[in-house]
C-alpha positions as CSV (number, residue, x, y, z in Angstrom):
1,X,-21.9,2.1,-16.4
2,X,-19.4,3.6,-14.4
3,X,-19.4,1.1,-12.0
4,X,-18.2,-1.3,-14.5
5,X,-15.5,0.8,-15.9
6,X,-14.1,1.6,-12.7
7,X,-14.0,-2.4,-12.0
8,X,-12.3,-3.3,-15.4
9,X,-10.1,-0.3,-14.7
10,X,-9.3,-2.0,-11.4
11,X,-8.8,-5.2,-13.0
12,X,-6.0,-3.5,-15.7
13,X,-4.6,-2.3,-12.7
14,X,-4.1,-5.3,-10.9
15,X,-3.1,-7.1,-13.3
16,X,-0.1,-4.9,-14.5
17,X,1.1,-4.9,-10.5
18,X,0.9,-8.7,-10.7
19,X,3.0,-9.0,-14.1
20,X,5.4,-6.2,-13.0
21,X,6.0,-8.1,-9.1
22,X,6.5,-11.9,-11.1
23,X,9.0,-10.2,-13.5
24,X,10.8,-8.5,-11.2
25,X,11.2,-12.2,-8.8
26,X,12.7,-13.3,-12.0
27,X,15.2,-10.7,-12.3
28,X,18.7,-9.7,-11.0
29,X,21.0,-7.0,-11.1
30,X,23.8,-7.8,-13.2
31,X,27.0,-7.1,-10.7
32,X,29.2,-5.6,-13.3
33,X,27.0,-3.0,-15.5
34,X,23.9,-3.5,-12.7
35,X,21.3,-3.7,-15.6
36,X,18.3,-6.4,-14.8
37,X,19.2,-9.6,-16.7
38,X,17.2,-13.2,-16.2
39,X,17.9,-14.6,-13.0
40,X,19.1,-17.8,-14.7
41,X,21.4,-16.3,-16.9
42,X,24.7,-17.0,-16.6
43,X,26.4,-13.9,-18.7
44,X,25.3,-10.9,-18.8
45,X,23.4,-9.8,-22.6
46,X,23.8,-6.2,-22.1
47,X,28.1,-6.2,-21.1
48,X,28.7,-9.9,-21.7
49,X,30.5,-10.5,-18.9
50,X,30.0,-13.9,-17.0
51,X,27.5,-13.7,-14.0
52,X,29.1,-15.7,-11.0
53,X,26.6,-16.7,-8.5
54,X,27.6,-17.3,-4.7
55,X,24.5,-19.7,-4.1
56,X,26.3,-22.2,-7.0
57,X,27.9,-24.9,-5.7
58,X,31.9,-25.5,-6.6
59,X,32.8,-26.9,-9.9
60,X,33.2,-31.3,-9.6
61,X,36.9,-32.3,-10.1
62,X,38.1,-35.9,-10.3
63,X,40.2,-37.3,-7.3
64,X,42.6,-39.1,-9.0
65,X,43.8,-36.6,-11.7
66,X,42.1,-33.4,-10.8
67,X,40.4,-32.8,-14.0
68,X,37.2,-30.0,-13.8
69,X,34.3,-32.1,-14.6
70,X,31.5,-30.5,-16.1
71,X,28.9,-32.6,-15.0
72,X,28.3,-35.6,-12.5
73,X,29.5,-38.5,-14.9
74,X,31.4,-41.2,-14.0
75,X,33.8,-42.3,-14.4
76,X,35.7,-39.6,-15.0
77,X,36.7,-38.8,-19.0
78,X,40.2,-38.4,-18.7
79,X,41.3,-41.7,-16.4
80,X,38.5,-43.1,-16.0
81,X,38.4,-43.0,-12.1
82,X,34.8,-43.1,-10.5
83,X,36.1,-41.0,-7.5
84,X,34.9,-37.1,-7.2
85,X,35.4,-34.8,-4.8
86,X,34.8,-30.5,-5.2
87,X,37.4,-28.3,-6.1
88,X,37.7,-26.5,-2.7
89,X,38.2,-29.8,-1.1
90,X,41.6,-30.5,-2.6
């Protein structure tokens, strides 16, 4: 009887560490208020300030007019080029 308390004792207890270590791979420190938010969030719930990643790549902007694209389409919405190049580029 023991035996088998201690084991689903053991088993509560593993569990919880494996929940708690998968949250916590989800989670990041928010840089302005340095509360945990989703790691795919892109502002902040708790201070609502936008979350600005350094692994994100630059925003698209069109090589002919220089408009910020907000996706990959093309041609580009405001001329109608099919030209794009990254921001940083220019």
């Amino acid at each position: 009887m023991i035996k088998l308390l201690l084991f689903f004792l053991l088993v509560i207890i593993a569990v919880w560490i494996w929940t708690s270590i998968a949250k916590s791979a989800r989670l990041i420190l928010c840089p302005h208020c340095r509360k945990q938010v989703d790691k795919a969030a892109h502002v902040c719930p708790y201070c609502r300030r936008e979350i600005k990643r350094a692994d994100a790549p630059p925003p698209l902007a069109c090589a002919e007019c220089g408009r910020t694209l907000q996706d990959e389409s093309r041609p580009c919405p405001s001329c109608g080029s099919n030209w794009q190049k990254h921001v940083d580029e220019t």
